[in-house]
PLY file of the C-alpha trace (Angstrom):
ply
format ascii 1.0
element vertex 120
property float x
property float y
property float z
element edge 119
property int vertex1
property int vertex2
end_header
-6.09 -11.17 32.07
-8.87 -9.65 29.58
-9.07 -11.61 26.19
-8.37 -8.07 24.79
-4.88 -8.35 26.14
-4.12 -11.59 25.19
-5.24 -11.18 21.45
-2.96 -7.56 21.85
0.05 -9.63 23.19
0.15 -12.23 20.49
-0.33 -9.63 17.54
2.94 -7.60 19.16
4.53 -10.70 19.14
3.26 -11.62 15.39
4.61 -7.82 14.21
7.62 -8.61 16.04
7.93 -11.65 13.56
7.58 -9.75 10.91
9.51 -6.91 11.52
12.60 -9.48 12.25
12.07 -10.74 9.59
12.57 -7.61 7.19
16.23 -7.26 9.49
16.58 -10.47 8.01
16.11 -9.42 4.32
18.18 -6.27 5.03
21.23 -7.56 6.86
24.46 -7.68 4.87
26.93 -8.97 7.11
26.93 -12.97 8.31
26.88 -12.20 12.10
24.19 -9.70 11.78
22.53 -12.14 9.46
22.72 -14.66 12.40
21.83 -12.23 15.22
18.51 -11.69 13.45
17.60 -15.62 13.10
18.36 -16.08 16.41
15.76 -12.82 17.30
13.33 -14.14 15.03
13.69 -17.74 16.73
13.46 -16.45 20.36
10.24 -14.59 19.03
8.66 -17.49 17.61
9.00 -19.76 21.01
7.73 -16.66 23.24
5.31 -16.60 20.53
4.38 -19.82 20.85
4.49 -20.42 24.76
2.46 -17.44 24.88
-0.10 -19.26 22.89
0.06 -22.33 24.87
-0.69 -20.15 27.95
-3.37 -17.87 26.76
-5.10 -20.76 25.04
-4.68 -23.39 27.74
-2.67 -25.71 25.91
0.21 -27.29 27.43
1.66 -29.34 24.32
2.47 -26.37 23.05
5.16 -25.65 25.79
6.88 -28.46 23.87
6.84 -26.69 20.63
8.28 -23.61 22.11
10.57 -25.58 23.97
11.95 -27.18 20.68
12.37 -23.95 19.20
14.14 -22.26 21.82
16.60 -25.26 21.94
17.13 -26.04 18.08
16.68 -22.84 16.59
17.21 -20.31 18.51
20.25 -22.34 20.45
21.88 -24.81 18.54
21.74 -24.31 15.23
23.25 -20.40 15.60
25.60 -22.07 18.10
26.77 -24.40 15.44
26.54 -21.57 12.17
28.32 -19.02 14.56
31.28 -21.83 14.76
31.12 -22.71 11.45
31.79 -19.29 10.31
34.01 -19.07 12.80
36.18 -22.14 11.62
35.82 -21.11 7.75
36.68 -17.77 8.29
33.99 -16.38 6.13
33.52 -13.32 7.93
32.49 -11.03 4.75
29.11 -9.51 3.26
26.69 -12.15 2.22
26.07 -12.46 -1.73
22.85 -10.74 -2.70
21.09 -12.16 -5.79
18.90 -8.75 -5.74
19.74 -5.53 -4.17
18.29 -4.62 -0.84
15.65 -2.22 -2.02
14.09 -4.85 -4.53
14.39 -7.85 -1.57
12.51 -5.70 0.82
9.91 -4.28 -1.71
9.37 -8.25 -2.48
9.24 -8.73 1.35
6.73 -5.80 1.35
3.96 -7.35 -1.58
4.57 -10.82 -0.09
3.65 -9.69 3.36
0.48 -7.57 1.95
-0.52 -10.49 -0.16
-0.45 -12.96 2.73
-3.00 -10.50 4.52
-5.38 -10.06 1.93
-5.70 -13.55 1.33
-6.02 -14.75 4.93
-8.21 -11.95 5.77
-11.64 -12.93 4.26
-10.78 -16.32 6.25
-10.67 -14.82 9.55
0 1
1 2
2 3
3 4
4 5
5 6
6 7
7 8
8 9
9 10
10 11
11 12
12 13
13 14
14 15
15 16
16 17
17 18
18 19
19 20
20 21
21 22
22 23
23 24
24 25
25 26
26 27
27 28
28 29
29 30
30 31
31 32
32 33
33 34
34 35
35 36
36 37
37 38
38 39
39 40
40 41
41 42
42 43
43 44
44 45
45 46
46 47
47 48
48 49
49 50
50 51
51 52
52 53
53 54
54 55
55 56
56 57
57 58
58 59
59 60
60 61
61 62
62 63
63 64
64 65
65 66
66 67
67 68
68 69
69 70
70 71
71 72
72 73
73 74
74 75
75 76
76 77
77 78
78 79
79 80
80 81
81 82
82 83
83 84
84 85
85 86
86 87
87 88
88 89
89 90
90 91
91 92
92 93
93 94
94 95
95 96
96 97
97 98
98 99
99 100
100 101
101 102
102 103
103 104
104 105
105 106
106 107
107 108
108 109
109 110
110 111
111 112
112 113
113 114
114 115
115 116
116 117
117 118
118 119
């Protein structure tokens, strides 16, 4: 597989991130809320093994493989019960509306780039 690819691969993956998590920062409801961790979890350890692959490093299979299993398995295993059991199926409690959250999202995400950029 060209080098192309790979770097194209992991930076779809990356966006994907990112994208999930703005769902994150939008979602309103708990289960949706918890849907959206357990997407961004499943991206991070296909994020991850694909790293390992493409980079030739094997310990990294064990990183993914922790991720899968904690976050993106048992810990939305266990909140999804918890909720569940508490019966606290309502909107979750915004400090700041929507708009403002994702506009924060929005400058934090643009001021990550610019300051990692002149590194890379």
């Amino acid at each position: 597989m060209s080098p192309s690819l790979q770097f194209d691969i992991a930076h779809l993956l990356a966006g994907g991130m990112v994208v999930v998590s703005f769902m994150l920062l939008y979602q309103d409801r708990m289960f949706g809320l918890l849907h959206a961790f357990t997407l961004h979890a499943l991206l991070l350890a296909v994020g991850v093994a694909w790293q390992g692959w493409s980079q030739g490093a094997p310990h990294l299979y064990v990183t993914a493989g922790i991720a899968l299993v904690f976050k993106a398995i048992l810990i939305p295993v266990a909140l999804h019960r918890i909720v569940v059991q508490l019966g606290i199926h309502r909107e979750v409690e915004r400090v700041v509306g929507t708009g403002l959250a994702m506009l924060a999202g929005l400058g934090l995400t643009a001021l990550a780039i610019l300051v990692t950029m002149p590194v890379t």
